[in-house]
C-alpha positions as CSV (number, residue, x, y, z in Angstrom):
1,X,30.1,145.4,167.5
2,X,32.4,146.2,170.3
3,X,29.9,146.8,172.3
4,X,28.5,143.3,172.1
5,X,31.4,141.8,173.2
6,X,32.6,144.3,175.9
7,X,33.0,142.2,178.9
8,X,33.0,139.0,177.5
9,X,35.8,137.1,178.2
10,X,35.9,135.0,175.1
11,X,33.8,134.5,171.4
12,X,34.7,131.2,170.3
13,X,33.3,131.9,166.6
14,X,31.8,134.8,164.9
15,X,28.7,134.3,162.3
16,X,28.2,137.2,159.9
17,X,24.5,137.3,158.4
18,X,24.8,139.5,155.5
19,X,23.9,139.8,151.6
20,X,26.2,142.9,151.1
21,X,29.8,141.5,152.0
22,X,32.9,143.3,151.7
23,X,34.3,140.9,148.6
24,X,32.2,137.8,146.8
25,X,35.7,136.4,148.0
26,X,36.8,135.8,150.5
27,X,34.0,136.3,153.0
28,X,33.5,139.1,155.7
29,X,33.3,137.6,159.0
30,X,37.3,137.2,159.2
31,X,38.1,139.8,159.0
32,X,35.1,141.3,161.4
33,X,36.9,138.6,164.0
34,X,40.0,139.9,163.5
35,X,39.3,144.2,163.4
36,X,37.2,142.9,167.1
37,X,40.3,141.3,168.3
38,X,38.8,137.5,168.2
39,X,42.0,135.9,167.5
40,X,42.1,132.8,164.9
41,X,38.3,132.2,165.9
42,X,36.1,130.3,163.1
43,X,33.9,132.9,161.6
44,X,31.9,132.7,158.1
45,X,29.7,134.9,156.4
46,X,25.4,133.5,156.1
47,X,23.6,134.9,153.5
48,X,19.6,134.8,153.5
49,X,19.1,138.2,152.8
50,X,16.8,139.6,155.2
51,X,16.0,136.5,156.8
52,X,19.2,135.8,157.7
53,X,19.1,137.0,161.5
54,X,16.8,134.9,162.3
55,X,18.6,132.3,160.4
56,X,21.5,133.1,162.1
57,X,20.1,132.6,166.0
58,X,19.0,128.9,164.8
59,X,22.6,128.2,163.4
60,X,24.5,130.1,166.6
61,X,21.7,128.0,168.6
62,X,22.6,124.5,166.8
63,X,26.4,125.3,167.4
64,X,26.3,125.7,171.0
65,X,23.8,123.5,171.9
66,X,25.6,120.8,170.3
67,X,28.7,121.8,172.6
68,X,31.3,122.4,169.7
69,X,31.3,126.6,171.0
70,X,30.0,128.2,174.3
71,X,29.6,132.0,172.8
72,X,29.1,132.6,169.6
73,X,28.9,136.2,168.2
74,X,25.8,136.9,165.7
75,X,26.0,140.0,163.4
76,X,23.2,141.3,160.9
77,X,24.7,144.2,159.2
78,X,23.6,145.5,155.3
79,X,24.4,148.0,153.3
80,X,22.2,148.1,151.2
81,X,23.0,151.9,149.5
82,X,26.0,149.8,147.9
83,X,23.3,148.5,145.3
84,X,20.5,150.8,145.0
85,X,19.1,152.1,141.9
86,X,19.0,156.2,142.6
87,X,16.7,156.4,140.2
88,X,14.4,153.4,141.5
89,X,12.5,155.6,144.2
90,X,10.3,152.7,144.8
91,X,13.2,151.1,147.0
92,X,15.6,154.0,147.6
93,X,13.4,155.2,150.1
94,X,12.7,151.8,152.4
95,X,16.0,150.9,152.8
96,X,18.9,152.2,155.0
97,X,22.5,150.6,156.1
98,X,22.9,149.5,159.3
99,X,24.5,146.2,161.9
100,X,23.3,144.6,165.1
101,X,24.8,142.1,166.8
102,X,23.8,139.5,169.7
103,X,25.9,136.9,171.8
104,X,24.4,133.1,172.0
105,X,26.0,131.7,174.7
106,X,25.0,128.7,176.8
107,X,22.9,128.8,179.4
108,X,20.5,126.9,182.0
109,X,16.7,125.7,180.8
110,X,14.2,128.1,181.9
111,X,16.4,131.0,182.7
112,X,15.8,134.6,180.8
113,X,17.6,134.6,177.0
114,X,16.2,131.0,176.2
115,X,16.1,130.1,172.7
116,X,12.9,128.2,172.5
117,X,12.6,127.2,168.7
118,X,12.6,128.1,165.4
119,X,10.6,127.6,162.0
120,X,13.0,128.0,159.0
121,X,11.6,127.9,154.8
122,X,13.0,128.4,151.6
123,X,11.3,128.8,147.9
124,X,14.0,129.3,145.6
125,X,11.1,129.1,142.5
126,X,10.5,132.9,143.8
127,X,14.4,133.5,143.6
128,X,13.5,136.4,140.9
129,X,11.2,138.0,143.2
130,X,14.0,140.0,145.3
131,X,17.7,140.2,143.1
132,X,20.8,141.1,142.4
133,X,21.2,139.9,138.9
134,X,24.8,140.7,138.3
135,X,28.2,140.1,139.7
136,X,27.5,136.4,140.5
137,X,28.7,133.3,138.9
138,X,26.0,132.6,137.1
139,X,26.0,136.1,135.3
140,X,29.9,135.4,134.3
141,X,29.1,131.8,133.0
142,X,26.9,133.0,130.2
143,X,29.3,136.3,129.8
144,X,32.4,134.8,130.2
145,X,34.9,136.4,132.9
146,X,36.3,139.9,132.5
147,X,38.7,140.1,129.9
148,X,41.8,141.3,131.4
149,X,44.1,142.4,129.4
150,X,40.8,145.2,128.5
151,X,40.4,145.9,132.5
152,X,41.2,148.6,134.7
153,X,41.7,147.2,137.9
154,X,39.9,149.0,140.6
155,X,37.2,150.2,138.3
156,X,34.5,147.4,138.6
157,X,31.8,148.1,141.3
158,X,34.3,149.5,143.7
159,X,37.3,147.0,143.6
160,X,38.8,144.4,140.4
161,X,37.9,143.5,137.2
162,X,34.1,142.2,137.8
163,X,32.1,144.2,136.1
164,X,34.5,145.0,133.1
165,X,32.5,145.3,129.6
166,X,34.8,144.0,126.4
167,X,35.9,147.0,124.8
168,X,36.2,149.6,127.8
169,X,38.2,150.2,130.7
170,X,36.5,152.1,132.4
171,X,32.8,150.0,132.7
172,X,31.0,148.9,135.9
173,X,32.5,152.1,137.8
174,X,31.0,152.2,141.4
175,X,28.5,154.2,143.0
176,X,30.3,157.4,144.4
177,X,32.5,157.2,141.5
178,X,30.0,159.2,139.6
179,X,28.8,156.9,137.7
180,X,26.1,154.9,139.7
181,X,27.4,151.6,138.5
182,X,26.6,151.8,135.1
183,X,28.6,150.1,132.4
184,X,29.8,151.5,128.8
185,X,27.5,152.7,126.9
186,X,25.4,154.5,129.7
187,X,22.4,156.5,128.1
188,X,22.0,153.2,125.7
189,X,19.8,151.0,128.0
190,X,22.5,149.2,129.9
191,X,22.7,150.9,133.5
192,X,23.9,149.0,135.8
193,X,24.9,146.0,133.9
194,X,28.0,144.5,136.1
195,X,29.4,141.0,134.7
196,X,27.0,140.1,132.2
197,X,23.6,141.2,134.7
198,X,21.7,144.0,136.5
199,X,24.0,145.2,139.5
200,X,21.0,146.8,141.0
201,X,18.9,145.5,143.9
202,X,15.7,144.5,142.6
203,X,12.2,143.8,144.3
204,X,9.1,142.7,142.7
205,X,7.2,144.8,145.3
206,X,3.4,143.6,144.9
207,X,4.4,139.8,144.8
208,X,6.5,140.0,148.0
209,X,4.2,141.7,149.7
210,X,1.6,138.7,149.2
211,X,4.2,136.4,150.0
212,X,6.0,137.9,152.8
213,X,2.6,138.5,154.6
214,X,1.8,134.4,153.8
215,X,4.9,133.3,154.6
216,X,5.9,135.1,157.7
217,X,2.2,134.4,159.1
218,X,2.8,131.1,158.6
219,X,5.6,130.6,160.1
220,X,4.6,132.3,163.4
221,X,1.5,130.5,163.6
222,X,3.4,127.2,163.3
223,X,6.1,128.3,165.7
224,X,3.4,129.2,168.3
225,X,2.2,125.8,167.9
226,X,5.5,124.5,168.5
227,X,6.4,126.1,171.6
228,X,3.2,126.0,173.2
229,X,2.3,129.8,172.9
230,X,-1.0,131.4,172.5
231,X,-0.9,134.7,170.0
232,X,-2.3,136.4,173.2
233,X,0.8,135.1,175.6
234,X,3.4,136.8,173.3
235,X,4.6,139.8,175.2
236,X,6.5,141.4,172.0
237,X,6.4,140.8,168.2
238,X,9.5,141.9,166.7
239,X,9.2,141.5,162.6
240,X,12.2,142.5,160.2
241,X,11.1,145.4,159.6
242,X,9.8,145.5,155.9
243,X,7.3,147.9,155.4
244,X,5.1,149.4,158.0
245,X,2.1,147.5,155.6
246,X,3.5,144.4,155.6
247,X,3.9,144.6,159.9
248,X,0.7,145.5,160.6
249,X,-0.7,142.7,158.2
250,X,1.2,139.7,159.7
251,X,0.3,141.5,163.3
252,X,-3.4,141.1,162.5
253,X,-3.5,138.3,161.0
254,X,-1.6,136.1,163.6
255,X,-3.2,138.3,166.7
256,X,-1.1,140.5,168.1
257,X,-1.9,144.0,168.7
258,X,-0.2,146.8,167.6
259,X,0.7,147.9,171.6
260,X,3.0,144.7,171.4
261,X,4.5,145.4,167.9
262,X,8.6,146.4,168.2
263,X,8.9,149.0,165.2
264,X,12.5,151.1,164.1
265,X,11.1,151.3,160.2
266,X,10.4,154.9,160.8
267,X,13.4,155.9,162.1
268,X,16.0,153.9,160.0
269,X,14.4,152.2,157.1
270,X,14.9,148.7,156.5
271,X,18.0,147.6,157.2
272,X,17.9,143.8,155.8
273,X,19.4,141.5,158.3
274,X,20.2,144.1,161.2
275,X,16.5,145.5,161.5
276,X,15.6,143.0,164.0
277,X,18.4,143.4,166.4
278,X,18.6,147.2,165.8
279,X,14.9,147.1,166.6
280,X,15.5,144.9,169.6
281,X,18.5,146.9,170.7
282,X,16.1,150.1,170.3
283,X,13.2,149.3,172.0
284,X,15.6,147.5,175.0
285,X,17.0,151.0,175.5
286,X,14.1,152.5,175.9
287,X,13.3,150.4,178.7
288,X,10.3,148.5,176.9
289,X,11.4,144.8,178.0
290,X,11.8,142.9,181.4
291,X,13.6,140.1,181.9
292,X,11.6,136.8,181.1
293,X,9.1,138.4,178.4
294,X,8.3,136.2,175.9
295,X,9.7,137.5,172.3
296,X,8.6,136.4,169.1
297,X,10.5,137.3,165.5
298,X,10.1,136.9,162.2
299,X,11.5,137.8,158.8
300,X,11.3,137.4,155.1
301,X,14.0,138.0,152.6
302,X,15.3,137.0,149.4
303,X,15.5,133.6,147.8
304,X,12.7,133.1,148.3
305,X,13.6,132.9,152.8
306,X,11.7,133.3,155.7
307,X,12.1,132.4,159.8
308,X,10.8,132.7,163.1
309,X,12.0,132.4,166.2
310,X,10.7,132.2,170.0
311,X,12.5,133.6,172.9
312,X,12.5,134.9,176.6
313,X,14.1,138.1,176.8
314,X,17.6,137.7,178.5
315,X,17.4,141.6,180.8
316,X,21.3,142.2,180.8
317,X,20.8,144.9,177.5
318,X,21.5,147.9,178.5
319,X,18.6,150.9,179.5
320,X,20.1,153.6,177.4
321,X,21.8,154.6,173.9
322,X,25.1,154.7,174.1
323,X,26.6,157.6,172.5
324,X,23.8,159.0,169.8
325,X,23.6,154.6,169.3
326,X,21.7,151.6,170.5
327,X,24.0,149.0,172.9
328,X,23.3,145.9,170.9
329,X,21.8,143.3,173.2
330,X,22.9,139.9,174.6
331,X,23.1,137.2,177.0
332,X,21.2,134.8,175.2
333,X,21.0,131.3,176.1
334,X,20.3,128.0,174.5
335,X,17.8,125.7,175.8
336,X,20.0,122.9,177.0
337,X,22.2,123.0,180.9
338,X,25.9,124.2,180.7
């Protein structure tokens, strides 16, 4: 994150796309501001799994383009080994941990980092499709909060009483507290049970598939339309980076060949909302873009979300990692004068 805002004499607010925060309260992004040495900037956490990149340009975009901020700092970051099964190998092995982070700051029409548009959707009737079950509000309201005077404070998924079963004090210990989250009564059916619901990250993993493939195709295709773009004049298609099935599927099927595909799956897993900067970041440092090339992403995630957005690339990353790590990139620009 430093790195995305080295030389940059100010951030006027900080957006934090994330669905692993520090707390359920109070929200990350403060206190991100304040360890980067923002000051008393506005900064709030946006959770749309791993859409939420992609939902985050189109909110960073809305807030300086209206001309209430001129920079506003974007970060994806997951961690998604916070609420993996380890005994669910079907999703151990995808995902990773990871952040990215862009700056959106205003800029001239036509010049390299233009924000061109966006195509945002939402199906919360798939909202079981890709979950966390427990730890939420809804999970207490049919459980009832933790009890207390029966808690052990510090002993419920890493921090306070959520999580605490009636009867123990020692349920819903954390992962790398040896017991993998599970609750009272491990061995009985009820691992990891946190507040009343499954603390695990969950994925129904054929139905996303078929609908991230639908969704994310359809969302490009609309966008192209939009902005005026032919599949064949996108320069790079950057997807979140799912599954390397689910990439090649939305390639094919809105036109783009795999020598313009941006891919980082292999090398870090999926890394919810920071795979597509860490994948822009990546291929950046290798030198694969030019200032000016037109750059088209697009994600899925839980909720049911999904977005896509068109851009021109800005040229002012970086050409090589920085220390064993990717420089994140920047410069982006909105589409209006300033």
């Amino acid at each position: 994150m430093d790195r995305a805002v080295d030389g940059v004499d100010a951030v006027d607010a900080v957006v934090l796309a994330t669905a692993t925060p520090d707390h359920p309260c109070p929200a990350t992004a403060p206190e991100l501001a304040a360890r980067l040495g923002l000051g008393a900037v506005p900064a709030f956490d946006l959770g749309a799994v791993c859409s939420g990149f992609v939902y985050g340009l189109a909110v960073c975009h809305g807030l300086v383009v209206s001309g209430l901020y001129d920079r506003v700092l974007l970060v994806g970051a997951d961690t998604y080994s916070t609420w993996l099964d380890p005994r669910d190998r079907s999703a151990g092995v995808v995902f990773g941990d990871g952040a990215g982070a862009a700056l959106i700051a205003a800029g001239r029409t036509g010049s390299p980092g233009e924000l061109l548009g966006f195509d945002l959707g939402s199906d919360g009737a798939g909202r079981e499709l890709i979950t966390v079950a427990g730890g939420g509000s809804r999970s207490r309201s049919r459980t009832g909060p933790p009890d207390p005077e029966r808690s052990v404070p510090g002993q419920a998924a890493g921090g306070d009483a959520a999580g605490q079963a009636a009867g123990t004090g020692t349920a819903g210990q954390s992962a790398g507290a040896g017991t993998a989250g599970r609750v009272a009564g491990a061995g009985t059916g009820t691992a990891g049970q946190a507040a009343g619901g499954d603390a695990f990250f969950r994925m129904r993993g054929r139905a996303v598939y078929q609908h991230a493939v639908e969704r994310m195709t359809g969302s490009c295709r609309s966008l192209l339309t939009t902005v005026g773009w032919d599949a064949a004049q996108v320069d790079h298609f950057v997807p979140h980076q799912a599954n390397a099935r689910i990439l090649r599927a939305v390639a094919d099927r809105v036109g783009i060949g795999a020598d313009r595909c941006v891919t980082h799956l292999d090398r870090v897993g999926n890394t919810g909302a920071a795979s597509i900067p860490l994948a822009l970041a990546d291929a950046a440092a290798r030198g694969r873009f030019r200032a000016g090339d037109r750059v088209l992403l697009t994600a899925f995630g839980g909720g049911l979300t999904w977005g896509t957005a068109a851009l021109s690339w800005p040229g002012t990353v970086r050409a090589a990692p920085l220390d064993g790590r990717y420089a994140p990139w920047e410069g982006t620009h909105h589409d209006g004068d300033g």
